[in-house]
N, C-alpha and C positions, 0 to 999 in steps of 0.2 A: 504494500500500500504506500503511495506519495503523500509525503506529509507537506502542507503548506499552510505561514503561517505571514499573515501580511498586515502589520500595525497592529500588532501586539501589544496589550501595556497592563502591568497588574500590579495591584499597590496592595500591601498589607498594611491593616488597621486603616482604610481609607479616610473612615468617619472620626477616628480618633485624632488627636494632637501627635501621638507617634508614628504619625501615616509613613510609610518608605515606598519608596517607587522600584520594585524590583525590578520590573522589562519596563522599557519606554520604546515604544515602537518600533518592536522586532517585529523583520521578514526573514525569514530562512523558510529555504526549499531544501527538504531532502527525496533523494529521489528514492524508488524501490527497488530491492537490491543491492542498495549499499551499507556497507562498514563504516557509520558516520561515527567521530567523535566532536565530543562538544568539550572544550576545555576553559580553564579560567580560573582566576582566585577565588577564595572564599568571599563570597556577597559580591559574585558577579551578575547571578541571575539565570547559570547553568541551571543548577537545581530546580528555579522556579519553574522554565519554559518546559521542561521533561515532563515536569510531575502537569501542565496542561496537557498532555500528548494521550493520556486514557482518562480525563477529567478529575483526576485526584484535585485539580486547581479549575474551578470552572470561568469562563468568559461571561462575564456580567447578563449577555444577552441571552443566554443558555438557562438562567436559573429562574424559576417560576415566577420570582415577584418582581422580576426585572419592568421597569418600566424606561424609555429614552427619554433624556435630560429636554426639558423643554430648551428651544434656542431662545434668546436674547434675540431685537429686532436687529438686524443686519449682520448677525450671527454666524459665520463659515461652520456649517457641520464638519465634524473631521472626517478623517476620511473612515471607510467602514471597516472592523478588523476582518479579516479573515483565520480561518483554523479549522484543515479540513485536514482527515486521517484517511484514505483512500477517499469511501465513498461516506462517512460522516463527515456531518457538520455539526464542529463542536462550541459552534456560535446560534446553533437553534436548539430551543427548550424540549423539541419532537424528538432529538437525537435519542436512540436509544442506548445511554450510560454503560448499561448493566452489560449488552454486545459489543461495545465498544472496548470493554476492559477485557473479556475473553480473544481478544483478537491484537490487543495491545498488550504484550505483558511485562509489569513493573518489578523489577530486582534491585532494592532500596542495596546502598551501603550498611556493609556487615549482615545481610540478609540472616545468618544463621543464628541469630538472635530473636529471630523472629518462629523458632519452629514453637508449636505449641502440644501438639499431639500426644499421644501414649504411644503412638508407633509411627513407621518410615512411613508405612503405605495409608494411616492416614492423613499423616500429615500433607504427604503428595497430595491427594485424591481432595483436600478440605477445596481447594477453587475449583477445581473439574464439576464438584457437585454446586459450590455456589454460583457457578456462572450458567451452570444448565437451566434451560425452558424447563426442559422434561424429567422425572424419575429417570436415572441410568439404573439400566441393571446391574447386579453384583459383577458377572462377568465382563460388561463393558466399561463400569471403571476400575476390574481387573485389568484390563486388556491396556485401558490408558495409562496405569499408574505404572507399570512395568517398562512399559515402551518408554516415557518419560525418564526412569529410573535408568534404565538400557542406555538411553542415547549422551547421559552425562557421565558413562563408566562407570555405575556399580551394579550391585546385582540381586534383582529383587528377591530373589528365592532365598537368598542369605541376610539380607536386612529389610526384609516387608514388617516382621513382627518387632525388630527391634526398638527399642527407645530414641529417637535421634539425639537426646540428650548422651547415649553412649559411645556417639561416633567420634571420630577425629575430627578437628576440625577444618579440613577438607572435605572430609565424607560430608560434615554438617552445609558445608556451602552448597555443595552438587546437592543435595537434599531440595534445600532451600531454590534453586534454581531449578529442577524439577517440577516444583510445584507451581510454579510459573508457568512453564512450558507445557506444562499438561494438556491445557486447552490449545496447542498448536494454536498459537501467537502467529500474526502475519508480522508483526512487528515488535523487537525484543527492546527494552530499554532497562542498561544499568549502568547504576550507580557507585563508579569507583569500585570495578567487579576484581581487580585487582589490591582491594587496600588489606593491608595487615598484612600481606604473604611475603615469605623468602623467595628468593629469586627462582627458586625451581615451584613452587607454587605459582607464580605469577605467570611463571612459561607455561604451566599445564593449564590456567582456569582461561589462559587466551588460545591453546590448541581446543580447547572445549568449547568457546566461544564462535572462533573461526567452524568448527564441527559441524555446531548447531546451523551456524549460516549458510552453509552449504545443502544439510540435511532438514531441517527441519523450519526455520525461521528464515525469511526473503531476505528483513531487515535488519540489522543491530546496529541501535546507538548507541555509545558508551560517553558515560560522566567520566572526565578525568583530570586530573590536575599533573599526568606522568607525561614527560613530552614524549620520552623512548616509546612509551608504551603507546601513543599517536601515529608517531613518525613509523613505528612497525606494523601497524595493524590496520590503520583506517586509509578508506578510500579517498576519504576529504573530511576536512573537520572545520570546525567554526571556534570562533575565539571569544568569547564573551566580555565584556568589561563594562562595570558600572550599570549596566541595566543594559548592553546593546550591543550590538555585532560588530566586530571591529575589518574578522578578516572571515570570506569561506574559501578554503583553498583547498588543495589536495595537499599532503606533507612536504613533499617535492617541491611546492613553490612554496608552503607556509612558511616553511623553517630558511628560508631566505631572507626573513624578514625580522633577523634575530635583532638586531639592536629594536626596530620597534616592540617585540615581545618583550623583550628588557626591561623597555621603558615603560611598559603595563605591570611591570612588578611580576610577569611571570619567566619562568625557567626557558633552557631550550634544550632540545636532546643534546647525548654525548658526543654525538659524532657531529652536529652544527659546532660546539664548541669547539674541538678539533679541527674542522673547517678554519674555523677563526684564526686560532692559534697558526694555523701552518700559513693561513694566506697575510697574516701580519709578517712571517718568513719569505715572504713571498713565493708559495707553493700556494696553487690552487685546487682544489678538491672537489669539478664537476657531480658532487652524490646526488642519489633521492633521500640521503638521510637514515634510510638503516643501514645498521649495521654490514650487515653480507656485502651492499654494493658499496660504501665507506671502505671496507678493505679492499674490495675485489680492484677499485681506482687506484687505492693507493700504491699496494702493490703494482699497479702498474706502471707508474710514475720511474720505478727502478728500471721495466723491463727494457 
């Protein structure tokens, strides 16, 4: 599904004295099929725009009491937002919320803090069953909760009955993202799906990640504040800052733009840096920024 989002703007505490303007008229287009990321400091406004993307966050015009601002005489109406997830619209009150989150599925940071259940396979199955119209039968949220458990590497016949409070805490994350994916998501979104892990964690939850996008989910967007973990993984990413879009690139042309990321207070991958460093030497390093082709240039540079 294409996600499109065009004068975007959401304020928390609107009515209050502590009102904060999180998005101030965000457009970003992501298309379907891609590996987007979305990166940015804390209190850029990453957070805010994802959690609108299955209505955790709704657009004013979506919610029942919503009524439009009467204009002032000679007044400019603004312009109208848009926010549409394939075929919702998540700016009309008709949208159906409840299909929209079965088709959108949310993977908060640290997700395995979130399991609740007495066992694996209920925990999995708890969204399958809430996002269903209909009664499933036993067999068919057998059938789902396995396949889900299967497609993130564990294995239901050995941890359907057990406590997920007894897992490791990998097993607890693949857990936790299962139960998302259950409802075969057309569109996966998470948040910082890489935080807390050692570096061979964070290489397996993104071979699981890329898996699923392959096999199972069209879309993945990922929250992140890791630039390597951009620069290796996503098709094109957007840069957040202050409530608003600064850059959408693909990694290859983003991480060319390292002094301006700098000067937004955020990081830039290892191997931009190295770029830096050698072309201060005057050696220049044509990459797209990961790793493999960072070396694969450099080494050539000898041959």
């Amino acid at each position: 599904m294409r996600i499109k989002a065009e004068h975007l703007s959401y304020v928390y505490n609107a009515s209050s004295p502590f009102a904060t303007h999180a998005l101030n008229d965000i457009s970003l287009t992501i298309e379907e099929g891609e590996f987007f990321g979305i990166l940015g400091h804390t209190g850029s406004g990453k957070s805010t725009f994802v959690q609108h993307l299955n209505g955790l966050l709704r657009v004013p015009s979506s919610l029942k009491k919503y009524k439009p601002k009467k204009l002032k005489k000679g007044e400019t109406p603004p312009p109208p937002t848009v926010l549409q997830v394939g075929a919702f619209d998540l700016t009309d009150k008709k949208t159906d919320f409840r299909e929209l989150r079965s088709r959108v599925g949310m993977v908060f940071q640290y997700p395995e803090y979130q399991l609740f259940a007495e066992t694996v396979a209920q925990d999995v199955a708890f969204g399958l069953k809430n996002f269903s119209k209909e009664k499933l039968t036993d067999e068919a949220v057998e059938k789902a909760v396995r396949a889900a458990l299967e497609v993130v590497g564990l294995s239901y016949d050995e941890l359907k009955d057990t406590s997920p409070f007894d897992l490791s805490g990998g097993q607890k994350r693949r857990v936790a993202i299962a139960g998302v994916i259950v409802t075969r998501p057309d569109v996966l979104v998470l948040d910082e799906p890489a935080a807390g892990l050692d570096p061979l964690g964070k290489r397996e939850i993104m071979q699981l990640l890329h898996r699923l996008h392959e096999e199972w989910c069209k879309t993945v967007v990922i929250v992140s504040h890791d630039m390597d973990e951009i620069a290796e993984n996503c098709t094109r990413a957007a840069v957040f800052s202050e409530g608003t879009v600064k850059f959408v690139l693909p990694p290859s042309e983003l991480f060319r733009h390292s002094e301006e990321l700098i000067a937004l207070g955020l990081d830039i991958p290892l191997t931009a840096k190295l770029c830096l460093a050698l072309e201060k030497r005057g050696v220049t390093v044509d990459c797209d920024f990961t790793t493999e082709d960072f070396i694969r240039r450099t080494l050539a540079l000898n041959a």
